[in-house]
VMD Tcl script that draws the C-alpha trace (Angstrom):
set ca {
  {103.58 89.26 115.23}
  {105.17 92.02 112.68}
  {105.70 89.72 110.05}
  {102.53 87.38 110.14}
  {100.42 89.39 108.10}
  {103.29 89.35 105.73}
  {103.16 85.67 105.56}
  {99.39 85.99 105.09}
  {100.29 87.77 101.87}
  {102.40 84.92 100.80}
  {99.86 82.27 101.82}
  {96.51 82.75 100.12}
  {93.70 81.25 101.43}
  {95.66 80.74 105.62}
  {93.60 82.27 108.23}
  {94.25 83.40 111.81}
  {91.19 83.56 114.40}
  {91.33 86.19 117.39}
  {89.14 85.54 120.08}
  {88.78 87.37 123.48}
  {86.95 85.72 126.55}
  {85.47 88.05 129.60}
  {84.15 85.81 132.10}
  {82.79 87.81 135.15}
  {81.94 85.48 138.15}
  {80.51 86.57 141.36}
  {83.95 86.44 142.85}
  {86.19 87.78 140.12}
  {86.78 86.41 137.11}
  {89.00 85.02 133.58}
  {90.63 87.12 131.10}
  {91.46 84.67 127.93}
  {93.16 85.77 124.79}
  {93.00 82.42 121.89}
  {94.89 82.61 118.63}
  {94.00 80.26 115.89}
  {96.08 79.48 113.32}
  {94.79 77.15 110.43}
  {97.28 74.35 109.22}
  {98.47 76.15 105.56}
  {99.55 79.37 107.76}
  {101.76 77.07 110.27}
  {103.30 74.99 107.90}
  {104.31 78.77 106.25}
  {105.35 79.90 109.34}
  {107.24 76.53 110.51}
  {108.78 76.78 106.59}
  {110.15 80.49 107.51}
  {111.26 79.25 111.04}
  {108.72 82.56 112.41}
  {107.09 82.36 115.54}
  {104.09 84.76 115.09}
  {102.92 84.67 118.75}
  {106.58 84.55 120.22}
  {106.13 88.60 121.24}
  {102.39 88.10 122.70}
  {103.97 85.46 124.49}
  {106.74 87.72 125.82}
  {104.57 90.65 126.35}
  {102.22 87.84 128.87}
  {105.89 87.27 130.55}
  {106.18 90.82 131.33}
  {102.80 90.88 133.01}
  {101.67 88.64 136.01}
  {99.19 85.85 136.10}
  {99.16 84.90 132.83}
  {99.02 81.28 131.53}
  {99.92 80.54 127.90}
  {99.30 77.17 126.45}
  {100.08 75.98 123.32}
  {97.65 72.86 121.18}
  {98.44 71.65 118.28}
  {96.24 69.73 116.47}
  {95.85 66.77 113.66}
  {94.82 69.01 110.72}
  {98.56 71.08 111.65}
  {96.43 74.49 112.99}
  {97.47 75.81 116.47}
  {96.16 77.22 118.98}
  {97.36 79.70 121.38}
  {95.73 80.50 124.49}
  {96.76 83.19 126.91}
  {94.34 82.75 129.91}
  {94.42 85.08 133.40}
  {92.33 84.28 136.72}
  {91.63 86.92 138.98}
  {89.98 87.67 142.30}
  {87.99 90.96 141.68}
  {85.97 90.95 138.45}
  {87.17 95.00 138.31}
  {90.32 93.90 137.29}
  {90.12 91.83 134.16}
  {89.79 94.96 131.97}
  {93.36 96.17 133.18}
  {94.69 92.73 132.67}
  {94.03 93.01 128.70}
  {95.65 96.46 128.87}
  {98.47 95.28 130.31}
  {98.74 92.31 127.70}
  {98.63 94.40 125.01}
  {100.70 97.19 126.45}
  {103.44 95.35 126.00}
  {103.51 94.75 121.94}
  {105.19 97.15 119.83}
  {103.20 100.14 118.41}
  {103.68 98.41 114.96}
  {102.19 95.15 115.47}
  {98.60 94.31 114.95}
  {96.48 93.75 117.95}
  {93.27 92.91 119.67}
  {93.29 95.85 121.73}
  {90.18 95.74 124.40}
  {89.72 98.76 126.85}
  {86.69 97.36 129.37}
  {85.54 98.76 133.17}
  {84.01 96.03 134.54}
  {81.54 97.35 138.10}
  {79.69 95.37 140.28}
  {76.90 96.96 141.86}
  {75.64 97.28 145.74}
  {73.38 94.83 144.79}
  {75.58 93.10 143.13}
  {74.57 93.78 139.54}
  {77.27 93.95 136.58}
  {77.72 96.61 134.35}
  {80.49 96.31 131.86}
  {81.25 99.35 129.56}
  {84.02 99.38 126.74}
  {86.02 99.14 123.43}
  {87.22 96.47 121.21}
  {89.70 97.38 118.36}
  {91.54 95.14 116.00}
  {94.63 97.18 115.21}
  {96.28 96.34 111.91}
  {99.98 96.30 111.52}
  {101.88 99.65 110.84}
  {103.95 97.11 108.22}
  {104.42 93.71 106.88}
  {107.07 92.98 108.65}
  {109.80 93.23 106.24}
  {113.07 95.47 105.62}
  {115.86 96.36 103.44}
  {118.36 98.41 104.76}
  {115.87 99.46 107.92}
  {112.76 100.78 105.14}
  {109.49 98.87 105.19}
  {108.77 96.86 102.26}
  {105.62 95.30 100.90}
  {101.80 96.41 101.54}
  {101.52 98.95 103.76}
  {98.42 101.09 105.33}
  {94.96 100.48 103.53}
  {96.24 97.49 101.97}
  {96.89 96.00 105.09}
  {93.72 96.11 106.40}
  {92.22 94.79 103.45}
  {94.68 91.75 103.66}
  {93.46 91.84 107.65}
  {89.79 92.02 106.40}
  {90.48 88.98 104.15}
  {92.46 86.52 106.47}
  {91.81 87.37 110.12}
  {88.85 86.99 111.82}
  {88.30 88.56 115.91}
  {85.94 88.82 118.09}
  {84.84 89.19 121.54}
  {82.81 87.41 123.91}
  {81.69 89.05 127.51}
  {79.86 86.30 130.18}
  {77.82 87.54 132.56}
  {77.24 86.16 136.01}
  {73.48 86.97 136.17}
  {70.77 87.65 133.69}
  {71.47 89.65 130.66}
  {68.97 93.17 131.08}
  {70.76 95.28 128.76}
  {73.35 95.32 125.84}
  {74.40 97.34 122.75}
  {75.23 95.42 119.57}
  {76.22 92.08 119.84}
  {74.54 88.59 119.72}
  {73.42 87.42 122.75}
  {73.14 83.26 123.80}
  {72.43 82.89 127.43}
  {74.59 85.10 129.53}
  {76.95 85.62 126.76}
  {77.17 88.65 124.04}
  {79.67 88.67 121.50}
  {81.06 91.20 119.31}
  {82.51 91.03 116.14}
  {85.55 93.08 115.40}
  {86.96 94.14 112.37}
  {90.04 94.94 110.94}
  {90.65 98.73 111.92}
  {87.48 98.95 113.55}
  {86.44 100.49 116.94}
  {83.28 98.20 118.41}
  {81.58 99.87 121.37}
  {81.22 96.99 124.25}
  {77.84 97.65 126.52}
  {76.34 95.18 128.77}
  {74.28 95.09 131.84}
  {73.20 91.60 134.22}
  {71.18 91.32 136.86}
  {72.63 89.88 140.14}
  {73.57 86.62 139.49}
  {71.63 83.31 141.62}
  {72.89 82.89 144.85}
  {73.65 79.16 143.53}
  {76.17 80.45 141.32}
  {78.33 81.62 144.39}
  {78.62 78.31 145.27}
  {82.15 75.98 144.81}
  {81.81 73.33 142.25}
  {81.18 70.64 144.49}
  {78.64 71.92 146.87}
  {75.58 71.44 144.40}
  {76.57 67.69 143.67}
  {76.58 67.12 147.23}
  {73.52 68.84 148.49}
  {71.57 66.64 145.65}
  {73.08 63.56 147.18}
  {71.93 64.47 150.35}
  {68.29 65.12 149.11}
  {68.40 61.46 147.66}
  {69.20 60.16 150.72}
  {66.97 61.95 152.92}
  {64.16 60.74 150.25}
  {65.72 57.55 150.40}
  {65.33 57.66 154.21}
  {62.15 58.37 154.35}
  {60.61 56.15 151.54}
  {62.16 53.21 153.28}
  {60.59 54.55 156.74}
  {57.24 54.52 155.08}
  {57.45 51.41 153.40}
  {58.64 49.56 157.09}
  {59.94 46.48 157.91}
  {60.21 43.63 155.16}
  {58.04 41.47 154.10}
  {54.69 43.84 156.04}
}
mol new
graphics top color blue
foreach p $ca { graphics top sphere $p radius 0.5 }
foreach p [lrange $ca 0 end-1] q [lrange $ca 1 end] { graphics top cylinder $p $q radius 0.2 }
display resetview
């Protein structure tokens, strides 16, 4: 991803979207990274013959569990989506540190440092950091020294093309959180470029519905409308009384 934002420089008006997805079930949980990149920045990139997500995609290699799929779309943008299932909620924070452990110091990153704890009584409390790390250069060399904007003026290029955020679902009802706007069980935080965003959010012990496999409410409603069935047509009795 070194030389995206250098592309970005070349391409005024492209944008790339950074979104990170912490879903916390009752019985784990899904760690998903999405990059979005609008049409003008892929046809750059396809023009230059760069791959800006081929080293995210490498680092998610190096890592276990990881899914990456790839959608392109009619309008030319892309989207990348790196997406991680596990079995104890407690361990989708390390699986984004391991992601991102794997990039080079240099590259820009979505860097997210979250402890996710469930409770005795099951409650959730998830505690944290979100930082979108600009690049240390644009991605370009002549004889092994950086050229083009470097430091401050990449993080102004960051503020003005990139977008990131971060979105935490919560299994139960939301009873606490710092910053962030809130829609249902979900708080997300905006991130910007250089920025550290502190990540706070509490939920009550989710339904005990919600523990449930996908099928199980579908079929205990067909049962109810049978049962009801059952006994309407006891009550109504024979035909034609």
């Amino acid at each position: 991803m070194g030389a995206l934002l250098a592309v970005v420089l070349l391409a005024a008006g492209c944008r790339l979207d950074l979104a990170a997805d912490v879903e916390v079930g009752t019985d784990g949980g899904v760690a998903r990274l999405t990059l979005a990149l609008d049409g003008g920045l892929v046809a750059e990139l396809d023009a230059l013959a760069v791959d800006p997500t081929a080293e995210l995609e490498a680092a998610a290699a190096e890592v276990e569990g990881w899914d990456v799929q790839r959608s392109r779309r009619d309008d030319g943008s892309l989207d990348v989506t790196l997406e991680r299932s596990v079995e104890d909620a407690s361990e989708l924070g390390p699986a984004f540190r391991e992601l991102t452990a794997g990039l080079a110091d240099e590259d820009p990153a979505l860097e997210l440092d979250l402890d996710v704890r469930l409770g005795p009584d099951d409650e959730v409390a998830v505690d944290g950091q979100a930082r979108l790390r600009p690049p240390a250069t644009a991605g370009a060399a002549i004889d092994g020294d950086p050229v083009g904007p470097t430091g401050q003026d990449l993080v102004e290029l960051m503020e003005e093309h990139v977008t990131a955020q971060v979105a935490v679902t919560l299994p139960g009802e939301v009873i606490d959180h710092t910053g962030g706007e809130r829609d249902g069980r979900t708080i997300t935080w905006e991130v910007g470029a250089d920025e550290t965003v502190q990540i706070a959010a509490a939920a009550a012990p989710a339904p005990w519905w919600r523990s449930l496999p996908p099928w199980a409410l579908p079929a205990a409603a067909a049962a109810v409308v049978l049962v009801l069935g059952a006994v309407w047509l006891r009550r109504r009795g024979p035909a034609g009384d």
